[in-house]
Structures are given as structure tokens and as C-alpha cells.
C-alpha positions as CSV (number, residue, x, y, z in Angstrom):
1,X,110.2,22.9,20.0
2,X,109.3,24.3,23.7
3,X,110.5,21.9,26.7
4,X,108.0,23.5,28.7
5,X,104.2,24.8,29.4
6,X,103.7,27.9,30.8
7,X,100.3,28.3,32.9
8,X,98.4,30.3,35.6
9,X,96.3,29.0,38.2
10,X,95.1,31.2,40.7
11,X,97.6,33.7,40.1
12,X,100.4,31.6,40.4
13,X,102.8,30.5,37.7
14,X,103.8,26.9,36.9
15,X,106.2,25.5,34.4
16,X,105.3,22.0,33.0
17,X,107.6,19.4,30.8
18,X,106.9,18.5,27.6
19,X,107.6,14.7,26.5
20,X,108.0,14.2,22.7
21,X,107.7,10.9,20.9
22,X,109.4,9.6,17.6
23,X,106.6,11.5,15.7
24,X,106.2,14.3,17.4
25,X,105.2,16.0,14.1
26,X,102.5,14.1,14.3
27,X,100.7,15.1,17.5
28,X,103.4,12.4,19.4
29,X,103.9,15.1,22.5
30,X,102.9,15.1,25.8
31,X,102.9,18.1,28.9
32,X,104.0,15.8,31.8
33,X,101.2,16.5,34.2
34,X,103.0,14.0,36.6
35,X,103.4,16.6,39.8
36,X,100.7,18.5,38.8
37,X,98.2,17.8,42.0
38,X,101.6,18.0,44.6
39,X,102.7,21.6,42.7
40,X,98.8,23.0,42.3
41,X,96.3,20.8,44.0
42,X,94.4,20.1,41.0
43,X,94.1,16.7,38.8
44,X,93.0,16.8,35.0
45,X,89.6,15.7,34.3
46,X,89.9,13.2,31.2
47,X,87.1,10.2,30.8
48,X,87.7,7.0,29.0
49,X,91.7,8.4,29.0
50,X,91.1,9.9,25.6
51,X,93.4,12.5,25.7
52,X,96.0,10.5,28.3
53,X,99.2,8.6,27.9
54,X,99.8,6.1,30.6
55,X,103.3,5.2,29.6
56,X,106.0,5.3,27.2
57,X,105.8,2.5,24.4
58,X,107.8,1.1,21.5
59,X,105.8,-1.3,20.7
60,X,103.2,-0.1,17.9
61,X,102.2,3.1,16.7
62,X,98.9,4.2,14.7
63,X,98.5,7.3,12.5
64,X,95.4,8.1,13.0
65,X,94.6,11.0,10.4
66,X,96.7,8.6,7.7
67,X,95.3,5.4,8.4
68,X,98.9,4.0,9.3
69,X,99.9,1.2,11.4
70,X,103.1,0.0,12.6
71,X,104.8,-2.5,14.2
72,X,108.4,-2.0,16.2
73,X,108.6,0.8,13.3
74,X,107.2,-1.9,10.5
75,X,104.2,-0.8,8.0
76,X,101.7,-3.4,8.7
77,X,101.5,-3.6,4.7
78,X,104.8,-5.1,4.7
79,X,104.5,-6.9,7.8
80,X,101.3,-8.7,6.1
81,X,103.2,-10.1,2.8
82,X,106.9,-11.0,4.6
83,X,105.9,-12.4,7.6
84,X,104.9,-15.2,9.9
85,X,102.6,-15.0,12.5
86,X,105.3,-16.6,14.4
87,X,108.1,-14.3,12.9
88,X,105.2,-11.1,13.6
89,X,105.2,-12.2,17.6
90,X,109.3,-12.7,17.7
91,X,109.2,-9.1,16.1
92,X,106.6,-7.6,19.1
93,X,108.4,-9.4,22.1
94,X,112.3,-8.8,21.1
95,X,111.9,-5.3,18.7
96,X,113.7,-6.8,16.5
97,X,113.0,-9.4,13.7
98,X,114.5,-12.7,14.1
99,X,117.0,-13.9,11.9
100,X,117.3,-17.7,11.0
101,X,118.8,-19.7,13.5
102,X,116.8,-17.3,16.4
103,X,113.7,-17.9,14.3
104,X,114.7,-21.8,14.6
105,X,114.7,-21.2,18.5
106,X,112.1,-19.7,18.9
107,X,109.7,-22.2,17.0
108,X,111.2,-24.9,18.5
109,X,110.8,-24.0,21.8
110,X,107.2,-23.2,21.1
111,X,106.8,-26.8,20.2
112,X,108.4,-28.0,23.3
113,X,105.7,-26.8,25.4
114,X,103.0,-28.0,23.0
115,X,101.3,-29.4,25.9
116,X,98.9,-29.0,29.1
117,X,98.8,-30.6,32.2
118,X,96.1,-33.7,32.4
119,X,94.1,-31.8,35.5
120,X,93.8,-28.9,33.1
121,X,91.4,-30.9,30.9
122,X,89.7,-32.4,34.3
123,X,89.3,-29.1,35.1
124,X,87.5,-28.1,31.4
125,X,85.8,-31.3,31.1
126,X,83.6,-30.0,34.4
127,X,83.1,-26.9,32.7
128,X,79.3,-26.8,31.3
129,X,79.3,-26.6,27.3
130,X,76.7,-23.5,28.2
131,X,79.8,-21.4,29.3
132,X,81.0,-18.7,26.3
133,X,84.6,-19.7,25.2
134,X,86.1,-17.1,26.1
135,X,84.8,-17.2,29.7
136,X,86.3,-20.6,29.9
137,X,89.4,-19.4,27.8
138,X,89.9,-16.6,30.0
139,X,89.7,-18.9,33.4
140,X,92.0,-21.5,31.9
141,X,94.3,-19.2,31.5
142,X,94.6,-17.9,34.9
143,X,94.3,-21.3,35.9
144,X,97.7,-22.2,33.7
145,X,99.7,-20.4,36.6
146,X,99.7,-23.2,38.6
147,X,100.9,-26.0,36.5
148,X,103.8,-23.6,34.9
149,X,107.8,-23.6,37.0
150,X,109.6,-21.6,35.0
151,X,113.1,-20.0,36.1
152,X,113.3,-18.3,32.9
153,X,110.9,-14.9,32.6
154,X,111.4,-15.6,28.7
155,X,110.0,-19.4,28.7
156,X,106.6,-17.8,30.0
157,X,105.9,-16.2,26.8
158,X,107.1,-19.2,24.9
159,X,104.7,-21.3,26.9
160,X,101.6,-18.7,26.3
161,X,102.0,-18.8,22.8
162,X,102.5,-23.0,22.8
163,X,100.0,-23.4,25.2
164,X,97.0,-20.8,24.1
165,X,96.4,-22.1,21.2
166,X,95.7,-25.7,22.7
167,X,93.5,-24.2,24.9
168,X,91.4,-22.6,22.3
169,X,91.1,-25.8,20.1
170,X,90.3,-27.8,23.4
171,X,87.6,-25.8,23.9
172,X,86.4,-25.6,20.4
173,X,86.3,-29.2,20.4
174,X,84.1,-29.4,23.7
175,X,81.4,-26.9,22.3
176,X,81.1,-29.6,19.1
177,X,81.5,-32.8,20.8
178,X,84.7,-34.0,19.6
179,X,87.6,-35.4,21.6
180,X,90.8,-34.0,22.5
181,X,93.7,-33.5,20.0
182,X,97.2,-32.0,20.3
183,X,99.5,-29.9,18.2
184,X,101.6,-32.2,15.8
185,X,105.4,-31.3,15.9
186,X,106.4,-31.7,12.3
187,X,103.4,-28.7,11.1
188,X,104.1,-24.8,12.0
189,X,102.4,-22.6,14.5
190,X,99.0,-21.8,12.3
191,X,98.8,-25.1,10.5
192,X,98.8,-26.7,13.9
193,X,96.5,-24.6,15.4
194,X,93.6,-25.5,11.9
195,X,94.7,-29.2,12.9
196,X,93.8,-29.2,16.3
197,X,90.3,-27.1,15.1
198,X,89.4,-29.5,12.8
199,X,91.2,-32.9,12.7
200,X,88.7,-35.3,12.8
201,X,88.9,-39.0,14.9
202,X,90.3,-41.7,12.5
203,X,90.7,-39.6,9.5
204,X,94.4,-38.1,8.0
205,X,94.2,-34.2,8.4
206,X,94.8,-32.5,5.3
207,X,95.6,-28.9,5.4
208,X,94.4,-26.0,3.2
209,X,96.8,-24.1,2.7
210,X,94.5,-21.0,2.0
211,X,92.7,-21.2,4.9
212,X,96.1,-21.3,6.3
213,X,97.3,-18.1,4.8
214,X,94.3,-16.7,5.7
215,X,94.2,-17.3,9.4
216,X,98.2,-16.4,9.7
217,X,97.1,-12.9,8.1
218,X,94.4,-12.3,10.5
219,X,96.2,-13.4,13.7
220,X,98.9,-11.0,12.4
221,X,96.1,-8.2,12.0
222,X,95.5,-8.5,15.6
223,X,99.1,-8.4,17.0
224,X,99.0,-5.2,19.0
225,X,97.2,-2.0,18.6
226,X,98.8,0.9,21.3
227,X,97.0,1.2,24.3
228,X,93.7,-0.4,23.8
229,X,91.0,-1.3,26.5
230,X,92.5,-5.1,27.1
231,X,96.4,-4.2,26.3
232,X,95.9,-1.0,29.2
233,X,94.1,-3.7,30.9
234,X,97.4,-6.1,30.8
235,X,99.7,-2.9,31.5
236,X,97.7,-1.9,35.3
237,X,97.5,-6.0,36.3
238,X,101.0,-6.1,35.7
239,X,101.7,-2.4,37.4
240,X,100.3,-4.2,40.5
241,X,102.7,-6.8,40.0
242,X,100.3,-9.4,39.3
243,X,101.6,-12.4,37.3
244,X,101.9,-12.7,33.6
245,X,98.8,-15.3,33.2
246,X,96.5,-13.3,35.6
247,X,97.2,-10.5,33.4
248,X,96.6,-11.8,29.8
249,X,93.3,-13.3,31.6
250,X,91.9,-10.3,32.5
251,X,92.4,-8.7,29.1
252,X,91.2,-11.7,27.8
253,X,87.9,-10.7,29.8
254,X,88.4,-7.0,28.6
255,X,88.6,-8.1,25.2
256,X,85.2,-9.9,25.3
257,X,82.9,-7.1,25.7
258,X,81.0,-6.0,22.3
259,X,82.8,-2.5,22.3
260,X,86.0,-4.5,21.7
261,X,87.0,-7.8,20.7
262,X,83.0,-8.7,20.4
263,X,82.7,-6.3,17.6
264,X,83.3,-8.1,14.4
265,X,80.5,-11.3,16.4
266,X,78.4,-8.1,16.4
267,X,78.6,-7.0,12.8
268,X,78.2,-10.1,11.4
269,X,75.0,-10.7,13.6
270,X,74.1,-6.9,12.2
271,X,74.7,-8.3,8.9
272,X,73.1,-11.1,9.4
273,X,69.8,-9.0,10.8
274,X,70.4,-7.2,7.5
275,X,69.9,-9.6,5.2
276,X,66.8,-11.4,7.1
277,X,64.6,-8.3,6.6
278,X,65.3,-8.0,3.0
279,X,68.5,-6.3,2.5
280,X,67.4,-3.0,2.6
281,X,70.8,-1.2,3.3
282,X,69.4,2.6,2.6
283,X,67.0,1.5,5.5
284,X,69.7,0.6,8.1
285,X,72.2,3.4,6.9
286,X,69.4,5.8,7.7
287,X,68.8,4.1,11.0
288,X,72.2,4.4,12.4
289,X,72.2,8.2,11.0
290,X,69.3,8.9,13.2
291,X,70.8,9.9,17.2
292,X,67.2,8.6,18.8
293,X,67.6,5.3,16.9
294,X,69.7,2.6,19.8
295,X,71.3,1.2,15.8
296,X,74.9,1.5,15.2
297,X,76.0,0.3,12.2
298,X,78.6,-1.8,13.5
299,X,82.3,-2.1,12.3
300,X,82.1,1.4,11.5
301,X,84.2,3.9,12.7
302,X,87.2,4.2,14.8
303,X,88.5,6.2,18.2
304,X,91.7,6.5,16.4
305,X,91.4,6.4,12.9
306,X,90.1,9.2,11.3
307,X,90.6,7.2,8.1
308,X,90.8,3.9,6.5
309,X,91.9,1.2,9.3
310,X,95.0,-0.1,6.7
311,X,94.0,-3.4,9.0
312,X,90.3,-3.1,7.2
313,X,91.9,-2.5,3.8
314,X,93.8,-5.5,4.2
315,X,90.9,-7.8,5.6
316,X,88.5,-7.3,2.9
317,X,91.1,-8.8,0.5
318,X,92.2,-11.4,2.2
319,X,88.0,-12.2,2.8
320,X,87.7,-11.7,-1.2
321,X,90.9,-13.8,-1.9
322,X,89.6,-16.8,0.7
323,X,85.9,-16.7,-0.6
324,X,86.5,-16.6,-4.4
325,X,89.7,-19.4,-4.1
326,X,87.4,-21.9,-1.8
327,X,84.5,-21.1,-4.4
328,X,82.0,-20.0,-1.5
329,X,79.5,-18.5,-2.6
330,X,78.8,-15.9,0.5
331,X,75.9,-13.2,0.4
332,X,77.6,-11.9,3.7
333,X,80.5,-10.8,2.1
334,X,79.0,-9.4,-0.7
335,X,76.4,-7.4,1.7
336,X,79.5,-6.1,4.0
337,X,80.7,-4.6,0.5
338,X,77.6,-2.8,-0.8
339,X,77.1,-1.9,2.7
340,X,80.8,-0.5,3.1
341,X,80.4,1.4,-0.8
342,X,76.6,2.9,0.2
343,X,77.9,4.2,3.7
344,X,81.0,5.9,2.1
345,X,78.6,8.0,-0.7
346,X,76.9,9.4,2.2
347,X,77.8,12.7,3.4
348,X,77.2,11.8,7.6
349,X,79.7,9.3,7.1
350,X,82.2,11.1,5.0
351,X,81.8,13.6,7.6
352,X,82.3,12.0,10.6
353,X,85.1,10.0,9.5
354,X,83.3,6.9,9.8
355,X,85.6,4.5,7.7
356,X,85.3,0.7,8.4
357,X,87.8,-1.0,11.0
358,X,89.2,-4.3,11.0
359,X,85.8,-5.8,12.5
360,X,84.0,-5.2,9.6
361,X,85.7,-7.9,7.6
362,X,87.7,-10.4,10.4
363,X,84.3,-12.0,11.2
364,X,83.7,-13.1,7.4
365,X,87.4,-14.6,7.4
366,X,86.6,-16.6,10.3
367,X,83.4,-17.7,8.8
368,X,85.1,-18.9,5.7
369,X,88.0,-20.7,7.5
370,X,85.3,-22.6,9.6
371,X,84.9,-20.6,13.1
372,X,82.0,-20.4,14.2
373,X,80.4,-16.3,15.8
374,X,81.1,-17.3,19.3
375,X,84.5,-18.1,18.6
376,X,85.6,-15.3,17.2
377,X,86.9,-13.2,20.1
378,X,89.1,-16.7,21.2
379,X,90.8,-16.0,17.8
380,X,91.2,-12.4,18.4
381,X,92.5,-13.4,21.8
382,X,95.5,-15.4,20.0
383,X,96.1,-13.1,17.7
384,X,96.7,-9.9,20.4
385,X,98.2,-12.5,22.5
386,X,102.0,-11.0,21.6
387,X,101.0,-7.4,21.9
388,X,100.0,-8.1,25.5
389,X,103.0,-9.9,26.8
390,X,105.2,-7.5,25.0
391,X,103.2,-4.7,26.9
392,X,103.9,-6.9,29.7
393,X,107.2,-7.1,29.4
394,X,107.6,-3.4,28.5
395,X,105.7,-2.5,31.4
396,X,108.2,-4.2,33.9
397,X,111.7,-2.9,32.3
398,X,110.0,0.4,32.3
399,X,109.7,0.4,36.3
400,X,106.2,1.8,35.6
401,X,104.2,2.8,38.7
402,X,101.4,1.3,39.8
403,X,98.1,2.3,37.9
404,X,96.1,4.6,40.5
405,X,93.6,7.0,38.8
406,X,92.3,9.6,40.6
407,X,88.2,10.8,40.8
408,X,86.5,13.9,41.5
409,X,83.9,13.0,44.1
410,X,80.8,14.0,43.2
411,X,78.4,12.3,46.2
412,X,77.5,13.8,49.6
413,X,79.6,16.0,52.0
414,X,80.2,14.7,55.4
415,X,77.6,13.8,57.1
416,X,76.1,12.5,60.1
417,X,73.7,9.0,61.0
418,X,70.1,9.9,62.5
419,X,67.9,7.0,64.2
420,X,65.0,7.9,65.7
């Protein structure tokens, strides 16, 4: 393999490294265009960073053309039937999976800080039940950063992970009128996070425990994904040497726009739209075929996947497995599948590679476990939560430099004020 790149710019010669990653058979190589503009005096032209690595990670890594995920080296198949959410995020933070007693740890100390200071629930009390959740997740969060002393770097991602979740439920609660409720030391990390959703006043909580298989699957789904719009958001708040919370809250707020996170709200509002007007799917199909129709059909496609997202495969049976064992009867679900099996006979969708991504089904899982559209992304947001402190984290022991994209101006030349 060449550890250069030859080129010629103006007559002159310049040698450029190449960078090669584990799977560098698979389009994993970089030309390190690092002292380009000091060597030539010219910048690369790239939007949206399609075609840019910012960093090196060993986090996750996605085969695009195979539809393969994985995590710290994982298969996300395997990850999905022999692990815990909890035992997935020990995985993503440490690289490694935990054994027993570190497992043991880890929980515990999760359950330690299974609480929030009393001014943080002043604070959300005077927050108007108008606000979106994650708006009001996203602020808390920052807002966490000031009732946290830790000495310990490591404690802050144990008191994310106890703390975010309480946040979340707190804030469920307030939309639906119902009082505050804490996590319950003797359940684990998912069955406490259904209990403090939907314990009700005076009443024993029982938990389901396929709504809480369910809900550990999806939060696993959404672990970490490379470098997507929220995680690269993470990575440059913490280039700048922001703080870990101000970080996570501002990809928080990246995650809540429709292109990302608010995608699987979005298709089942699509859906939804769908099923009102008759359920005329050849009628929508040919509407998001047609470039002067504003319709997308959403949950379809991917910038990386030029196949099946494995995440997708794997959401549409655990949707199946929760609909058919709660016996809910859900013409959603069964629309998203004749919707999914008419787009894939048609040739503009075969030829596009326009295969459906994990937003196509998550929405219909939360809908079954109980969570309503708009808190959808606040569920994302707990699931990616462990990709984007272990971006964090990588971030810092890589010594990355501070994000700083460069532009080519476009506007006027110098010029001078007139006044009559």
C-alpha cells in the first residue's frame, strides 16, 4: 500500500501521507491533508464533511456497502442478544466488555448517584409544560454542571448515565401531570427507567418484562454511530475544552432537529398522514419519486448505508416481537411493512440504495412501550448518551486540536463607506 500521494499544483510537486484504518480494504484510508494550506496555499472544498475525517476513532465502525455495524469491534447482532444496555455503555466507555465484579461496579455506582439536586426540579417546575422535552432536557443538562463536584473524570459519566435518565422521566411526568418519582435501587438500569415513566401515585409498579427487553434493545440500537451530526457536535465542544455536560447538551440540541434524532417522530407522523388519506401507499411512493414534489418518504435511506441499516433489520423484529406478545393490534406497524415491501419492488429505490434505517421502525417501539411522538428524541438522547461521552473521552486522550473549519469567502472585495 502507498504511504504517500503524489500531486501537482501549479507546477510544483507535493508529497502527501496516507493514514490507513483497521479496514483499510474497505475504503478505511485517508491522504492527511493536515499541512496542506501551509505547503500550497490551498484548502479542500468539502460541504456537510462528507468526504472528511475529523479524527481518529475506536469507538464504532459502520460498513456502509455491507450494512454492518460495530461496536469496539462487536457485530451489533451479537451485541443485541448478549448484552445489557448497561453492559453495551461499559463496552463504549472502557473498549472493553466488563467482566463480573467490574460489571457490579459499575451498576452500583450508577445507583449511587440516582439522584438530583432539589433546585434542579425548582428549576423544571418553572419551566412552561409548552416547552418540547428535549429543549428542557437539553437545558437541564447543562444546567447539571453546577450541582456536580466531582474529583474523579470517571464519576462524571457515571453520574450522566444515573442522572439522565431521571431527568427524562421528570420531564415526562411534568408534560402528563403526574408527580415526581425516583429510580428504585433494588431494579436495574432499564426497569428503573419504565418505573420512573410510568409508576403511578399509590399503586405497586409492576414491570413488563417485554416492554423491558424491548426498550434495553432500542437504547442499545442507539449507542453510537461514527461521526454523526450530534457525536461531531460533542467532539468540537469538547475540542474547545468545554465541559462534559455543556457538550452532551449541545448534541442533545443537535440531535433534535428532524434530519436527525427527529426522524423516526417524523415517520410516524408520515405514517400517520398515510393512513388518514386512505392508505394509498403507490400514491405516496410516487410522490417521494417525483424531485418537484417537497415529500420524502421518511426513514428511508441512509448517508452511509448503501444497504440494509442491520439497526433497521433488528428494529422491525423487536416492533413485531413487542406488538404480537402485548397483543396490540397496530395498523402502524403493519403500514411501515407494506410500505417498506412496496418501496423495495420499485426500481428508483432499488437504485438509489434507498433501504430503510433505524427510524423507520424505533418510533413504533416507542409507541408500543408507551412513549408518546414528542418523546421520542429524549429516548434517543439516552440511548446515544454513551457514544457521546466515549467520543468525549476519546477526544481528550487523543490531544485533538481545536475544531476550526476553514471557508472560501464568497461576499464582496474590500471596499469603501460612501455618505453623501
Amino acid at each position: 500500500m502507498c504511504s504517500v500521494v503524489n500531486f501537482n499544483i501549479n507546477g510544483y510537486h507535493y508529497k502527501l501521507p496516507v493514514i490507513y484504518g483497521t479496514f483499510c480494504e474497505k475504503g478505511e484510508k485517508a491522504i492527511n491533508i493536515s499541512q496542506l494550506r501551509e505547503s500550497t496555499g490551498f484548502i479542500t472544498f468539502d460541504p456537510g464533511f462528507k468526504n472528511t475525517g475529523i479524527t481518529k476513532s475506536s469507538i464504532s465502525f459502520i460498513d456502509g456497502e455491507k450494512g454492518e455495524l460495530l461496536y469496539r469491534g462487536y457485530p451489533i447482532e451479537q451485541i443485541i442478544n448478549k448484552c445489557s444496555f448497561i453492559e453495551t455503555s461499559y463496552l463504549i466507555l472502557n473498549g472493553e466488555l466488563p467482566n463480573t465484579a467490574q460489571l457490579k461496579y459499575f451498576s452500583e455506582k450508577i445507583k449511587k448517584f440516582n439522584s438530583i439536586h432539589k433546585e434542579i426540579k425548582k428549576i423544571l417546575d418553572n419551566i412552561p409544560n409548552s416547552y418540547h422535552p428535549m429543549g428542557i432536557l437539553s437545558s437541564l443538562t447543562y444546567i447539571l454542571d453546577a450541582f456536580i463536584n466531582c474529583l474523579r473524570e470517571e464519576d462524571l459519566y457515571l453520574h450522566l448515565l444515573a442522572k439522565l435518565p431521571i431527568l427524562a422521566a421528570l420531564t415526562y411526568r411534568k408534560k402528563i401531570g403526574l408527580p415526581t418519582t425516583y429510580a428504585d435501587p433494588h431494579l436495574d438500569y432499564t426497569s428503573n427507567l419504565l418505573k420512573m415513566f410510568f409508576s403511578i401515585p399509590n399503586q405497586s409498579y409492576e414491570l413488563n418484562p417485554i416492554i423491558a427487553d424491548a426498550l434495553n434493545k432500542i437504547l442499545i440500537l442507539h449507542a453510537d454511530h461514527e461521526q454523526n451530526c450530534s457525536t461531531t457536535t460533542v467532539r468540537l465542544l469538547g475540542s474547545a475544552h468545554a465541559g462534559l455536560f455543556s457538550s452532551i447538551s449541545a448534541g442533545m440540541s443537535a440531535l433534535w432537529g428532524k434530519l436527525h434524532g427527529g426522524a423516526n417522530q417524523a415517520v410516524i407522523e408520515m405514517l400517520e398522514a398515510i393512513l388518514k388519506s386512505g392508505g394509498n401507499i403507490k400514491k405516496w411512493i410516487e410522490k417521494a419519486k417525483n424531485k418537484k414534489d417537497p415529500f420524502r418518504l421518511m426513514g428511508f435511506g441512509h448517508r452511509i448505508y448503501k444497504n440494509f441499516d442491520p439497526r433497521a433489520k433488528i428494529a422491525k423484529k423487536v416492533a413485531e416481537n413487542v406488538i404480537q406478545q402485548l397483543g396490540i393490534s397496530d395498523p402502524i406497524l403493519e403500514l411501515a411493512k407494506d410500505v417498506e415491501r412496496k418501496a423495495l419492488q420499485d426500481s428508483y429505490f432499488l437504485e438509489k440504495k434507498l433501504y430503510p434505517n433505524i427510524d423507520f421502525y424505533s418510533g413504533i417501539i416507542y409507541q408500543a412501550i408507551g412513549i408518546p411522538k414528542e418523546m421520542f428524541t429524549v429516548m434517543f438522547a439516552l440511548g446515544r448518551l454513551p457514544g457521546w461521552m466515549a467520543h468525549w473521552k476519546e477526544m481528550k486522550l487523543n490531544k485533538d486540536p481545536i475544531g476550526r473549519p476553514r471557508q472560501i469567502y464568497i461576499g464582496y472585495k474590500k471596499r469603501n463607506i460612501k455618505k453623501n
